[in-house]
N, C-alpha and C positions, 0 to 999 in steps of 0.2 A: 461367572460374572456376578459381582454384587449386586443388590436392590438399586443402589444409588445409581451404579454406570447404566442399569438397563434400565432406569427411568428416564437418566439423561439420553439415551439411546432410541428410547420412546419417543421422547418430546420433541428431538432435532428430528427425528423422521416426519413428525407432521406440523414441521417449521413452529414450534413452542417452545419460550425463552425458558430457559433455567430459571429455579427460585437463585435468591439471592445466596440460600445457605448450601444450594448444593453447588451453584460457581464457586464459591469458597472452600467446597471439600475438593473440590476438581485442584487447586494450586497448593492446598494442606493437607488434606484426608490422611485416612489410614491404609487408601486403596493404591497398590503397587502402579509406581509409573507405568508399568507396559502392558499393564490390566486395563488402565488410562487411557494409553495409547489404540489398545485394540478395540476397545469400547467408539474411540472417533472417530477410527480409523471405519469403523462399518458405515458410519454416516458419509464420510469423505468418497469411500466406495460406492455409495446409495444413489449422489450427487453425481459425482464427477468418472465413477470409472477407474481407473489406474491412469489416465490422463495427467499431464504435468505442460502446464500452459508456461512459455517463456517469454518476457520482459527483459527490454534491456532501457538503460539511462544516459540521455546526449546530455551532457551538463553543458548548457548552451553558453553561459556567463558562471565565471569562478568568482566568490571571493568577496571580500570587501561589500558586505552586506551589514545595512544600518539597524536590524535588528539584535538583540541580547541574547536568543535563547542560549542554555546553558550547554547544550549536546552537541552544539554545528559547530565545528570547525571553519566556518565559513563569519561566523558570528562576528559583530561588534566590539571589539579589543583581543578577538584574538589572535594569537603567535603561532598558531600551528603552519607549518612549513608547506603548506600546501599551492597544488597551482592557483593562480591568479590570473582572470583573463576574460576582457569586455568580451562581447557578440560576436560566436562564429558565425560562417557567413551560412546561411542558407545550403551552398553547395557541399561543404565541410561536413554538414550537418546531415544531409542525404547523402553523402558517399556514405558515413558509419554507419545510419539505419540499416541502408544498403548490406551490406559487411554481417549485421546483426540477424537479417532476415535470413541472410542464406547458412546463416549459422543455427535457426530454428527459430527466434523470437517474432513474434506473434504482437507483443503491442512494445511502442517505442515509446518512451517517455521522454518528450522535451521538458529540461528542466531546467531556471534563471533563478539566482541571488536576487535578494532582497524584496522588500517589504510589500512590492506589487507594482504589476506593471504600466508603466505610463502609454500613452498615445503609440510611440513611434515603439515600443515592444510590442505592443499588439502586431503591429505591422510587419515585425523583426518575424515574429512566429507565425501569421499568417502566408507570411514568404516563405518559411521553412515546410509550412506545411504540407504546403505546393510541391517544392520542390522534393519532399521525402515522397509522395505519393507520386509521382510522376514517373519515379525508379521504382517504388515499391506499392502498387497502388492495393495490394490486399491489405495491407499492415493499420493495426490499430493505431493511433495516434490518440497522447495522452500526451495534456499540457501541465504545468504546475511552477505556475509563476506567483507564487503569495497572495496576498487579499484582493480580491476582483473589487473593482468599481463598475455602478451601471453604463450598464452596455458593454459591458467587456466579453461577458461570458458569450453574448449573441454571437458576437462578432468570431469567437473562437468555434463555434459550433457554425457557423454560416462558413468559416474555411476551411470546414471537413473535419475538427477535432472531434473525437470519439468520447472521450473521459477527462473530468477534470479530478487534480489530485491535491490532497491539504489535507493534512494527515492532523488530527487533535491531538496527537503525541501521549497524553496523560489528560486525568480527572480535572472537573475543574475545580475544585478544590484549591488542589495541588500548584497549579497554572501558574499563577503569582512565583512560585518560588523557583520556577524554570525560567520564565519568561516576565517583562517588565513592560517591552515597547509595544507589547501588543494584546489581546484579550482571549481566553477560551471562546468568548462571545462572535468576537470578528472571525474567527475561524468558521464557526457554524456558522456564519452570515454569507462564507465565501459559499461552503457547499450549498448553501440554501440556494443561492444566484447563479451556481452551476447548473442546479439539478435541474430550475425554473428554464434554463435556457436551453434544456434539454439534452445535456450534455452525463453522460452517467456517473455518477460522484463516485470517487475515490479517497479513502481514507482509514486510516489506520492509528498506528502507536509506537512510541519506542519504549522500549523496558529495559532496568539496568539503572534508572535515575532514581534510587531511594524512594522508590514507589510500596506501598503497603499489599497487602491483598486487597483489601480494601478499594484502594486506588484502582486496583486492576478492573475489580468488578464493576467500580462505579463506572472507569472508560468504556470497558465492553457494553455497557447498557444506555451510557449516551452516544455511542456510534451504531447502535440497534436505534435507536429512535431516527438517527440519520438516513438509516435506509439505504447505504451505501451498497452498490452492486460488486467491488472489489474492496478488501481489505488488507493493505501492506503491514508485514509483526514485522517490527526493524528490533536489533537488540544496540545496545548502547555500543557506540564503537569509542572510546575512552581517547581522545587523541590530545597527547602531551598539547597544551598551550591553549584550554579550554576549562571550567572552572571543572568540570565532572573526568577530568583528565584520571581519576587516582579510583574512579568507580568501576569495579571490578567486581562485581558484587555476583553473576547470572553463573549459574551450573547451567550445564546440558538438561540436568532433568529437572528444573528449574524454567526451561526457554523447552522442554517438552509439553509441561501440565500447562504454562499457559497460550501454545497452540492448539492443543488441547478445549481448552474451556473457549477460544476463540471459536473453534470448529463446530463444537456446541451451542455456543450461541449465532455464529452465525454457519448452518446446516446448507445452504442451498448458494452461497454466495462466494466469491474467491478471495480465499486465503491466502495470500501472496508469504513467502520466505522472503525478508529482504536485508536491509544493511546488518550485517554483525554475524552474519550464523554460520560463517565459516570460523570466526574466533571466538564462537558462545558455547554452540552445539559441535565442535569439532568434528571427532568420528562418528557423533549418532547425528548428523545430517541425513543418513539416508532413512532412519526412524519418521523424521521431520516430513517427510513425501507421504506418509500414510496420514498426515495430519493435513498439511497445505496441498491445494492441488494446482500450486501459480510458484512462479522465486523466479527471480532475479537472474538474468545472465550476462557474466562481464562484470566489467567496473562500477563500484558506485560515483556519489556525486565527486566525493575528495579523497576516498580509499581505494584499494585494487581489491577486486573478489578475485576467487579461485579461477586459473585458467577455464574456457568455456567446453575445451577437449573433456576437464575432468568433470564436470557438471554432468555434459551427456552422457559420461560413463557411469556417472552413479547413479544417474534416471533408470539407465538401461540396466544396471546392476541390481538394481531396489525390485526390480521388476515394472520398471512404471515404462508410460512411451510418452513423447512428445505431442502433445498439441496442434493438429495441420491447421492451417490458417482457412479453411473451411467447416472447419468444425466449431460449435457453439461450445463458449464457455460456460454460459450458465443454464441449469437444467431449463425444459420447455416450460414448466410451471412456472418459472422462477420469471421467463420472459413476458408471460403471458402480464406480470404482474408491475412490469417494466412500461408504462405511458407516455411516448414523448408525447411534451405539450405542444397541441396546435392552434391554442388559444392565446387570449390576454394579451400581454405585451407582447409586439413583435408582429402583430397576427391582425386580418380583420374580424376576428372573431371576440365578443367579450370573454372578460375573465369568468373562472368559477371560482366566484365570491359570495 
């Protein structure tokens, strides 16, 4: 192993961020992608074991969402052919989770279109939440309805949601030329109002949108200041009738180094596999488990992922096992370092200010 991998090797063992210039050799270097791989792959085994935690996504509302970004087929003028469909009902909603659990998955993710949710959504998903946990009451519940307003996030953690999720997608630099109706700023304003309510912030990236190395490093290093306890790598899913429809841009070992340099920078925390890595990473998907120890199982929000039969057989193939819904995802250090607030708003106790 080189100087470079066994420093990075070093560093993620005693949770220590990369400099800047060795994230950058981690996505371009001289060092063999599966030199790369093996090198995070000892961190990811340090952390997690041969464990592979499974997620799945209830797209609870399709479509016809007021925002621009350039990547969602869900987006503001677009034609992509996809389903469209207000509020399923609560019960709709708990039969799938249902269905997902006994198929392996570990946290559900309820997921709503558009810009963020008013009164009577909160309500829409505090109902659901019920109702998912009443049939499956181990099961993680993770919400991701767009920008929180005060009081929102209380109220989702007061009906038993576990995580909330708002992924920064990209640098903000960059932001502007993805997205118009909204700010890199409101996004970290959401997780800030999640994490405050004590709900475990969730968030991540997609890659595949004309992003630089650059770009990449600058995202990994402002969703380390986040502090996020799960992190979803989505790769670009190109869907005709979206302006990034014609971006095709990700190799396999391309969507390897920067799971890779994720894993690195973030050592002790969940690396989730999510939209795109059955048509980025084709056959070295099962490469991709020695780097993430979380992915997606099932469908995403607008596309279909690989059957869930073939999922489990490549966990089981890779050599990895599945995640039992009593087992901790994140190492004991990792928790120890985890504070729900019992203060400040919400609380008779003052803030710490």
């Amino acid at each position: 192993m080189t100087t470079l991998l066994d420093g990075l090797v070093g560093k993620a063992l005693r949770r220590e961020t990369p400099s800047r210039d060795e994230a950058l050799a981690v996505l371009t270097g001289a060092e063999e992608t599966l030199d790369i791989v093996a090198a995070a792959g000892r961190v990811r085994r340090h952390f997690f074991g041969r464990r592979v935690k499974l997620n799945t996504i209830i797209n609870m509302k399709s479509g016809l969402c007021p925002e621009d970004c350039s990547y969602c087929s869900q987006r503001l003028g677009s034609s992509a052919e996809i389903l469209k469909y207000s509020w399923i009902s609560p019960e709709e909603a708990a039969r799938t989770a249902d269905q997902a659990v006994r198929a392996g998955a570990k946290r559900i993710c309820l997921v709503a279109s558009g810009r963020g949710p008013g009164a009577r959504d909160i309500t829409r998903i505090e109902d659901t939440i019920a109702a998912v946990k009443e049939g499956s009451p181990e099961a993680e519940i993770c919400v991701c309805l767009g920008l929180l307003s005060d009081g929102q996030a209380e109220r989702l953690a007061a009906a038993g949601a576990h995580a909330y999720s708002h992924n920064l997608n990209t640098s903000e630099a960059r932001y502007a030329d993805i997205c118009s109706t909204h700010t890199f700023t409101d996004r970290t304003d959401t997780l800030r109002r999640a994490g405050a309510a004590g709900l475990s912030p969730c968030s991540g990236a997609i890659f595949g949108m004309g992003e630089s190395d650059e770009d990449i490093v600058d995202l990994a290093f402002a969703l380390r200041e986040s502090d996020p306890d799960s992190v979803p790598v989505n790769f670009l899913i190109p869907f005709e009738g979206t302006p990034l429809a014609d971006n095709w841009e990700l190799t396999p070992e391309r969507c390897l180094r920067i799971l890779a340099l994720f894993r690195f920078c973030f050592p002790d925390v969940e690396v989730r596999l999510a939209g795109g890595r059955e048509i980025h990473l084709r056959s070295l998907q099962p490469l991709a488990l020695h780097l993430a120890n979380s992915m997606f199982l099932g469908d995403y929000l607008t596309s279909e992922g690989q059957p869930g039969t073939d999922d489990r057989q490549m966990i089981t193939d890779a050599g990895f096992v599945i995640e039992g819904v009593d087992e901790r995802t994140l190492p004991d250090a990792r928790h120890d370092l985890v504070a729900i607030r019992r203060r400040g708003a919400g609380s008779d106790l003052p803030a710490n200010t």
